[in-house]
C-alpha positions in Angstrom: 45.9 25.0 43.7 48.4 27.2 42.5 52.4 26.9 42.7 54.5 29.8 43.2 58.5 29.3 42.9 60.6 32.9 43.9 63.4 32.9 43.3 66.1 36.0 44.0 68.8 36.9 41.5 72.0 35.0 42.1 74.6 37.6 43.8 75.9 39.9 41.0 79.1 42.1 40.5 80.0 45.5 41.6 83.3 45.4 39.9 81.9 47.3 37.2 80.8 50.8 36.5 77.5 49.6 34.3 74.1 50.7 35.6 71.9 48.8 38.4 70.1 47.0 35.7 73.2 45.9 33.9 75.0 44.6 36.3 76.4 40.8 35.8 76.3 38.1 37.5 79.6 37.6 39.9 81.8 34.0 39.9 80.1 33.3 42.9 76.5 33.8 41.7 76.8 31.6 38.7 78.0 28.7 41.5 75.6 29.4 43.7 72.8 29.4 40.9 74.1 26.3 39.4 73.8 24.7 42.8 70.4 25.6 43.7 69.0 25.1 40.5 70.5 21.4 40.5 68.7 21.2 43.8 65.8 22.6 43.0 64.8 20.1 40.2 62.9 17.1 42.2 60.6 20.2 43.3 59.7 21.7 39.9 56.1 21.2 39.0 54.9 19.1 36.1 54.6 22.1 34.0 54.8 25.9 34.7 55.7 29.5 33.3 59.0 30.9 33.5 59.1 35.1 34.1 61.8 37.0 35.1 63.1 40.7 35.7 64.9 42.6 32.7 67.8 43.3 35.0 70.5 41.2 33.3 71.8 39.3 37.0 68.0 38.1 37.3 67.8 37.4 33.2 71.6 35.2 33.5 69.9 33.4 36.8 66.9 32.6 34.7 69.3 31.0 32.0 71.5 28.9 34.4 68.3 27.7 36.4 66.4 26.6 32.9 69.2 24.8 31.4 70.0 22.8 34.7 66.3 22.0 34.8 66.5 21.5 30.7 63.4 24.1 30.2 64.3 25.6 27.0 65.6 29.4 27.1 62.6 30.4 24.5 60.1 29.8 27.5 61.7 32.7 30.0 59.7 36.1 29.6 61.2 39.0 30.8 59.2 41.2 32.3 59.9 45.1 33.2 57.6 44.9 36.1 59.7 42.3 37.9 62.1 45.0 38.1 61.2 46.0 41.2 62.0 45.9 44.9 58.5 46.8 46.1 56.2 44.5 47.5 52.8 46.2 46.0 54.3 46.1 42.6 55.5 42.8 42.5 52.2 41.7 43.8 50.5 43.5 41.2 52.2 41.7 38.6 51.7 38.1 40.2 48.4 38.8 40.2 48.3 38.9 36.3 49.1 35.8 36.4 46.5 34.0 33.7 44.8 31.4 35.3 46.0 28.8 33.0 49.4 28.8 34.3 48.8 26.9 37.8 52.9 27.1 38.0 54.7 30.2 38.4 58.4 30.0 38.7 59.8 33.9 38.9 63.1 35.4 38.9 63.1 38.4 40.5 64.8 40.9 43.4 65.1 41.6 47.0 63.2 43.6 49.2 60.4 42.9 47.0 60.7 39.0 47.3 61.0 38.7 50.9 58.1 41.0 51.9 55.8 38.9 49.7 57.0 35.8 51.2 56.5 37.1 54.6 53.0 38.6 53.6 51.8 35.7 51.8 53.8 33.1 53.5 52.8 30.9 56.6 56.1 32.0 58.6 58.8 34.7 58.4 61.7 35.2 56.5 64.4 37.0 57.8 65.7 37.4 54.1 66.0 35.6 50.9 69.6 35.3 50.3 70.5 35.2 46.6 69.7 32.2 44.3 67.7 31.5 47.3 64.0 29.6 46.4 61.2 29.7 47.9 58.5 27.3 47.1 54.7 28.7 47.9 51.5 26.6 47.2 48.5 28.6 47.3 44.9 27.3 48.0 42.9 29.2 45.2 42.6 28.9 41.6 43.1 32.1 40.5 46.0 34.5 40.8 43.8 37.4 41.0 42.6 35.9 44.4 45.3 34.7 46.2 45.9 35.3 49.6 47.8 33.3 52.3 49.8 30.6 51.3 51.8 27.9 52.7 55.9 27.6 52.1 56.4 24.6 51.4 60.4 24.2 50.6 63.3 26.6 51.1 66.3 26.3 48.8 69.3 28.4 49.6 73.1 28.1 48.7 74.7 28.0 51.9 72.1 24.7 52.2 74.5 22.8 49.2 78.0 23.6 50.0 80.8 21.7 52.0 
């Protein structure tokens, strides 16, 4: 069985003039992420692999996500394939997956995250709302192979505040 944890950039800031892949998280993002990822802990599986886009707002989620879940920061890889809002490519790079990681936990962008969800997934999403998680469990053993799953848990920020 394989795990699958997605889980969309926390909202990021257009108060500045850097470039799309630059862009920094907003107050409201880190909140959000440190919320979630607090949340998100009693779900984690015993062990798993940590990949995330090189945008900087899906790299700074990664960060507050592994230290609330004390993973160390030396386990994230960044991957320039995850920067992507396409649903073929980020398929594609799931799929590379090595089957000795039965735990995927991936930071990562919107449209890209919901489409796979709703392809892959056993309902529909409207949208994955930033730092939202989605928890997938997949019946096969190999990444190369998967094909519908099962969401098991759904995480989002608007689920933790008062």
């Amino acid at each position: 069985m394989i795990n699958l944890i997605l889980i969309r950039h926390a909202k990021s800031s257009w108060e500045t003039t850097l470039n799309d892949v630059a862009r920094p998280l907003s107050v409201r993002g880190i909140n959000d992420a440190h919320l979630v990822s607090e949340a998100l802990k009693p779900f984690l599986p015993k062990s798993f692999i940590v990949w995330t886009s090189v945008a900087t707002r899906a790299y700074n989620t990664a960060v507050i996500f592994c230290q609330n879940m004390n993973v160390s920061l030396d386990s994230i890889i960044v991957k320039k394939d995850l920067y992507t809002f396409d649903l073929a490519m980020l398929e594609k790079t799931i799929r590379k997956c090595e089957i000795s990681h039965q735990s995927l936990i991936l930071f990562g962008h919107n449209d890209a995250i919901t489409n796979f969800v709703n392809k892959f997934g056993d309902r529909t999403i409207e949208s994955v709302p930033t730092s939202g998680v989605i928890i997938m469990k997949f019946d096969e053993e190999d990444w190369r192979n998967i094909k519908k799953g099962r969401i098991v848990k759904e995480l989002y920020p608007r689920d933790f505040k008062i």
